[in-house]
C-alpha positions in Angstrom: -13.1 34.7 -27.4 -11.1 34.7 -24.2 -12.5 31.8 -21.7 -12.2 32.8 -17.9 -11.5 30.8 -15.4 -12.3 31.6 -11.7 -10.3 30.4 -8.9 -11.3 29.9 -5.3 -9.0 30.7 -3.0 -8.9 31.4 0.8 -6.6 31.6 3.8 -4.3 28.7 3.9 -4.5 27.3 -0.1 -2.2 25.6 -1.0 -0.2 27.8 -3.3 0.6 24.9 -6.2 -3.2 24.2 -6.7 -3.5 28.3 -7.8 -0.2 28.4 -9.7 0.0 24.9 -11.5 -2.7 25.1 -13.2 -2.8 28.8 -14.0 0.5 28.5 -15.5 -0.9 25.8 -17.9 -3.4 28.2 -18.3 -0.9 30.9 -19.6 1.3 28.8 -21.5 -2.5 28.2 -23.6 -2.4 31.7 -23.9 1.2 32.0 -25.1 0.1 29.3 -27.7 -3.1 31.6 -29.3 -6.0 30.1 -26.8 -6.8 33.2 -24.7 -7.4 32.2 -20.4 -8.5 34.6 -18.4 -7.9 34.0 -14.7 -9.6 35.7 -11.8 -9.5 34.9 -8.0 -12.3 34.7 -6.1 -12.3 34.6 -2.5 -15.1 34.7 0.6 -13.8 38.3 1.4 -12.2 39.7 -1.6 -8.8 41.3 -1.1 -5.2 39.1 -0.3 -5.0 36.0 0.8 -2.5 34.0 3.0 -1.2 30.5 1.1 -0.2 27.8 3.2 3.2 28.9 2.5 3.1 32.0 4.0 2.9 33.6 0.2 0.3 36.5 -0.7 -1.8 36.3 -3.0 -3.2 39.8 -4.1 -6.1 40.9 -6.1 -9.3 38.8 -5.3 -12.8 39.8 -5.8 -16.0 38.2 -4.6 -18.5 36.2 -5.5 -20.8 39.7 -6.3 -17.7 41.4 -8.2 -16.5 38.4 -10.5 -19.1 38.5 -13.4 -19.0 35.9 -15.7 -17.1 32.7 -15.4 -16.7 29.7 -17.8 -15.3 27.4 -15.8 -14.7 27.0 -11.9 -11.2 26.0 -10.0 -12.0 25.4 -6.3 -8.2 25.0 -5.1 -7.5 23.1 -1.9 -5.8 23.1 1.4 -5.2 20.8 4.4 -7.3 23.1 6.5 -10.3 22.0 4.4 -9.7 18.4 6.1 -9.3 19.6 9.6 -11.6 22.6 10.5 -15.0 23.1 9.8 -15.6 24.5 6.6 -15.8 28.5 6.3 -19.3 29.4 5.5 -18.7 32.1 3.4 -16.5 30.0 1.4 -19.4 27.9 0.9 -21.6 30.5 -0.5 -18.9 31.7 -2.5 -18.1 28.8 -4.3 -21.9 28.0 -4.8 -22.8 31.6 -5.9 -20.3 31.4 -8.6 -20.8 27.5 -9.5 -24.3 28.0 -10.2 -23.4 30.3 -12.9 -20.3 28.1 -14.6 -20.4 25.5 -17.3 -17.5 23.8 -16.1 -16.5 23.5 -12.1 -13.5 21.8 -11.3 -11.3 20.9 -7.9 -8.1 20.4 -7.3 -6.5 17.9 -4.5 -8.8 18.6 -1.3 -11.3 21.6 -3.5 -13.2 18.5 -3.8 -14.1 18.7 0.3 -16.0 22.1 -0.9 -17.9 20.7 -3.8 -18.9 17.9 -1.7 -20.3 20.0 1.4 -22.3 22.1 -1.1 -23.8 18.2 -2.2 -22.8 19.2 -5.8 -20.6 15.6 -6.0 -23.8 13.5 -4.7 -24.5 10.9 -6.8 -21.0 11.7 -8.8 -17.7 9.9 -9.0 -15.1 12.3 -7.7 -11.1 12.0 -6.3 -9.2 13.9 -4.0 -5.7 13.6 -2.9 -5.3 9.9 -1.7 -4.6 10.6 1.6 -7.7 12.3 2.5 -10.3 10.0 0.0 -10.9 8.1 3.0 -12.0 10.9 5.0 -14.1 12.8 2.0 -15.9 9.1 1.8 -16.6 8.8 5.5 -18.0 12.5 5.6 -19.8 12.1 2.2 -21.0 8.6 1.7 -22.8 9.6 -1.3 -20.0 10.6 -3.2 -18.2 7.8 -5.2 -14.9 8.1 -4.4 -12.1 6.6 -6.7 -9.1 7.0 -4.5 -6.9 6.3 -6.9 -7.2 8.2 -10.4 -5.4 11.4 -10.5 -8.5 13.2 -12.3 -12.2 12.3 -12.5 -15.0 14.1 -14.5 -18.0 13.3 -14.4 -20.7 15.4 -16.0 -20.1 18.9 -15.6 -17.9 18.5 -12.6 -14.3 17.5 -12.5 -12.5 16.5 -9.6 -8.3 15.8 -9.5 -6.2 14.3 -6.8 -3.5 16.0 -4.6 -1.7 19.2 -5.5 0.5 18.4 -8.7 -2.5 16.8 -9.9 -3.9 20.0 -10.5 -1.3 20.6 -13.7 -3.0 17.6 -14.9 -6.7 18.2 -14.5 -6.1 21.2 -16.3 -3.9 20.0 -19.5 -7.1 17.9 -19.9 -9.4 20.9 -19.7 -7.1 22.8 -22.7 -7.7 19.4 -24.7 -10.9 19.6 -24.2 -11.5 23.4 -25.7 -8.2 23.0 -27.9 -7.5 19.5 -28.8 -4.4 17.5 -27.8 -1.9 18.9 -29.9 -2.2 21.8 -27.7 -2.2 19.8 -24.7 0.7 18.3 -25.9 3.1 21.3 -26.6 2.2 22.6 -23.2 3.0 19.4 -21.5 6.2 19.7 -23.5 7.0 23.2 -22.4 6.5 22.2 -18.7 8.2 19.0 -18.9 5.5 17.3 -17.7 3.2 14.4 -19.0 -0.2 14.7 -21.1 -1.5 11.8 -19.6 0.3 10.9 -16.0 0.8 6.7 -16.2 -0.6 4.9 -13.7 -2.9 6.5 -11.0 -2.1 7.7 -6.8 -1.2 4.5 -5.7 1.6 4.5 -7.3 2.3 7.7 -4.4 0.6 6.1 -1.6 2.2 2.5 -1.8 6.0 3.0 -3.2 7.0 4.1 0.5 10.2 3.2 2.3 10.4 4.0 6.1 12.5 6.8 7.0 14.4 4.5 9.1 14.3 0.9 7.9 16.0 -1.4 10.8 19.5 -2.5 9.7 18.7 -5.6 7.8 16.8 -4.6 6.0 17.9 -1.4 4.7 20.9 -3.3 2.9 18.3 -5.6 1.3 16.8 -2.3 -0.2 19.9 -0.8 -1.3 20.3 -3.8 -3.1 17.9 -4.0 -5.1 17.7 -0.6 -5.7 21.4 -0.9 -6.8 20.8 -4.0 -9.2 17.3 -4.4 -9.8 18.1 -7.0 -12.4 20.3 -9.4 -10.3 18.3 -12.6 -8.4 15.8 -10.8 -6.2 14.0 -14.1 -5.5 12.8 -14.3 -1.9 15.3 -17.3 -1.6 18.4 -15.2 -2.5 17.0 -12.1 -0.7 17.1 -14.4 2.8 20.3 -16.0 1.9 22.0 -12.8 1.3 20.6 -11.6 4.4 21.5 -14.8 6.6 17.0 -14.7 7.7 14.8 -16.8 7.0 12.5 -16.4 4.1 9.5 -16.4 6.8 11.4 -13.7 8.4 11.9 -11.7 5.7 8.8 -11.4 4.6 7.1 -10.8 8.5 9.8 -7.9 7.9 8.7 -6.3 4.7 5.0 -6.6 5.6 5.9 -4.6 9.2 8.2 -2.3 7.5 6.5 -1.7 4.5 3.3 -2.9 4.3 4.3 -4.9 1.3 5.6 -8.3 0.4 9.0 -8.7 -1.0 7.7 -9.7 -4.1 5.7 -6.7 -4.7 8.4 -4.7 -3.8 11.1 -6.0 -6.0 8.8 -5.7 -8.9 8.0 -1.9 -8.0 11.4 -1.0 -8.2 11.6 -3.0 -11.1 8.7 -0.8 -12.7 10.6 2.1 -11.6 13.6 1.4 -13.4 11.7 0.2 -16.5 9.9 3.3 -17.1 13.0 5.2 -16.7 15.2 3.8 -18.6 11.9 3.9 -21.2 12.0 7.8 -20.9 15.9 8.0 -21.5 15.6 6.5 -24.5 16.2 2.6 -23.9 14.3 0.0 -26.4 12.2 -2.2 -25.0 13.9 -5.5 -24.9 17.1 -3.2 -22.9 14.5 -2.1 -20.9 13.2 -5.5 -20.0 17.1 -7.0 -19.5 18.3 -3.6 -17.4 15.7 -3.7 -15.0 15.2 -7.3 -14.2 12.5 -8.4 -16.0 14.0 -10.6 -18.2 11.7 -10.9 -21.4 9.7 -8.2 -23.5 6.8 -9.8 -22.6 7.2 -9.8 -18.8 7.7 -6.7 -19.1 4.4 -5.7 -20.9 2.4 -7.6 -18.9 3.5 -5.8 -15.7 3.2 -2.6 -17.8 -0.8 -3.4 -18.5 -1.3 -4.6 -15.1 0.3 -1.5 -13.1 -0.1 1.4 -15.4 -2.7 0.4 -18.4 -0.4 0.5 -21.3 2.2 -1.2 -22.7 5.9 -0.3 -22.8 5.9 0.9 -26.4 2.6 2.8 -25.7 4.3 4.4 -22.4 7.5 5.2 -24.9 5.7 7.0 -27.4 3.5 9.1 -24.8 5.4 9.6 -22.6 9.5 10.1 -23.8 8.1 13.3 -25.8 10.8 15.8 -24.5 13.5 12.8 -23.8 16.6 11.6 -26.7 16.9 9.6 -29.3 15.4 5.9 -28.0 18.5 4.0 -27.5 18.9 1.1 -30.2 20.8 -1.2 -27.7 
């Protein structure tokens, strides 16, 4: 039986949160599990993207028939004007008759306004989960998991996210295998590790002052060499004080934290290229396999061999050295 899946879109969407997830959608198809997608929209007809892209052939709320599950896509116009109201009664029209209704990055503004995330744990893309908070203080929202379901509703964070939310909704109908292969085929993971702040705390400023732009690049360079806050000053002729009044200006961070991100960085790269564990650990600075793990299980939930297996589906050989 083919499962349909309706999509809301409207002037200004953001084209990825329509086409990520309906090309997981096909790629089910191509695998045996027949998706049917149809795009809704408040007045039927084509509709502008964000990108300036058309997209052609939506129907309204009245024309669509039956749909299994709901996609409300997003856009940033859904954070900064006033909500179409036809939009609304679109997306409630056609919720009220799905078994599943999902969102992808700032979709979730939608569901909220119609009160159908009340009471419900939801995310959105982390930028905006303050905002969706402040507007909708009886939404619980987790501002850092990339996808969220609770009950019938099913919430992801910001734009690429959308690929994930719906490799989970294929494992859900089709079991992970078929998750998998798909994941495979896009080169993309199953299960994403760690969750958005990972995105919204790894920044560097686009113009770090002098000094501190050859500590980065030296770390980044060697992440395995003496990184200490000691030898970071030293090499930079600062004190340690000022060093760190630096990083916390510059990027919000201590130099601590920082070293060990790139660190992580590193570490789960060299994971994916095919690195054993105890390389892993030496390569990227953190000296011991168990180091390693534990900053595996405190930043991302699983341990380096775990992250290996999952994740290194599509990458070579693991590397015996």
């Amino acid at each position: 039986m083919t499962h349909r899946v309706g999509f809301v879109v409207f002037d200004g969407v953001t084209m990825l949160d329509v086409s990520g997830p309906a090309e997981v959608l096909h790629q089910a198809s191509v695998l045996g599990h027949h998706y049917e997608v149809v795009l809704i929209s408040p007045y039927g007809g084509e509709v502008t993207t964000s990108t300036g892209m058309l997209l052609s052939g939506t129907v309204t709320a009245s024309d669509v028939g039956r749909v299994d599950t709901l996609l409300v896509a997003g856009g940033e116009c859904l954070t900064t004007s006033p909500l179409d109201p036809r939009l609304l009664v679109t997306t409630r029209a056609v919720a009220a008759r799905a078994a599943r209704v999902a969102s992808v990055c700032t979709g979730a503004f939608v569901l909220a306004e119609l009160g159908l995330l009340d009471g419900r744990r939801a995310t959105t893309h982390w930028r905006h989960a303050d905002t969706l908070a402040r507007r909708h203080p009886n939404v619980d929202v987790d501002a850092d998991a990339i996808h969220v379901r609770d009950g019938r509703f099913v919430t992801s964070a910001g734009i690429s996210a959308g690929i994930d939310l719906t490799l989970s909704l294929v494992e859900d109908d089709h079991g992970a295998e078929s998750a998998r292969r798909i994941a495979r085929e896009l080169v993309v993971f199953l299960r994403r590790p760690g969750g958005q702040a990972q995105f919204a705390t790894h920044t560097t400023p686009v113009e770090p002052s002098d000094l501190l732009h050859a500590v980065i690049e030296s770390v980044r360079n060697d992440p395995s060499a003496d990184h200490g806050l000691p030898a970071m000053a030293r090499a930079a002729a600062v004190s340690t004080r000022h060093l760190t009044r630096l990083f916390r200006s510059e990027l919000g961070t201590t130099p601590a934290r920082w070293v060990e991100e790139v660190r992580l960085g590193r570490a789960q790269q060299l994971l994916l290229d095919g690195h054993s564990v105890t390389s892993t650990a030496r390569r990227s600075g953190f000296g011991s396999d168990e180091t390693l793990r534990r900053t595996f299980l405190r930043h991302l939930g699983v341990t380096p061999t775990d992250y290996r297996r999952h994740f290194a589906t599509v990458g070579p050989t693991p590397n015996p050295e």
